[in-house]
C-alpha positions in Angstrom: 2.3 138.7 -20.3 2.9 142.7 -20.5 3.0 144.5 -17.2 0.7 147.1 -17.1 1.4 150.6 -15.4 -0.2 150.1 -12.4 2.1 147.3 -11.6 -0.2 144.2 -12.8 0.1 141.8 -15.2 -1.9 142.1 -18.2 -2.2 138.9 -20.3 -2.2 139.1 -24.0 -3.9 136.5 -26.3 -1.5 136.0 -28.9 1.2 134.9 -25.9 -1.4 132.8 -24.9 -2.1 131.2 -27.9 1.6 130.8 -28.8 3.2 129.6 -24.9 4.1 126.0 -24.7 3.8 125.3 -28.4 6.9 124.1 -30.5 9.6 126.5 -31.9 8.8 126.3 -35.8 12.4 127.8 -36.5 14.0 124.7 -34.6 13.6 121.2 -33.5 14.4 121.4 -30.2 12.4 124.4 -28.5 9.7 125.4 -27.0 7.9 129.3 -26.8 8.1 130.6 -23.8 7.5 134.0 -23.1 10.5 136.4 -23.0 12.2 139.7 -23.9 13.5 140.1 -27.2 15.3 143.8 -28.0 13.9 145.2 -25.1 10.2 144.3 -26.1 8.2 141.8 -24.5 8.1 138.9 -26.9 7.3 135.1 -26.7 10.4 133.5 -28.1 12.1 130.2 -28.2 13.8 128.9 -25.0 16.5 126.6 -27.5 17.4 128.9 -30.3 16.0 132.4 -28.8 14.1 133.1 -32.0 11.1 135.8 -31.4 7.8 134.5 -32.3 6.0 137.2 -31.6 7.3 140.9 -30.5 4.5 143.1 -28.2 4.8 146.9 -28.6 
């Protein structure tokens, strides 16, 4: 999710897509969604590995 200006959350469908699956950099984790560099991100919750970065 990105927070939008106004103060809401906008949803974004490639964190959709990508939340609960399985980390494919590690056996252990799962994505959740994250900050990664200052960036909103969906990243791994074992190894911290971004998935995706949103600009």
């Amino acid at each position: 999710m990105q927070e939008a200006v106004d103060g809401t959350v906008a949803v974004h469908p490639v964190v959709d897509a990508l939340e609960g699956k399985r980390c494919t950099f590690c056996d252990e984790g799962e994505l959740v969604q994250g900050v990664y560099k200052g960036k909103n991100a969906v990243i791994c919750e074992s190894c911290e590995t971004p998935t995706a970065q949103l600009w």
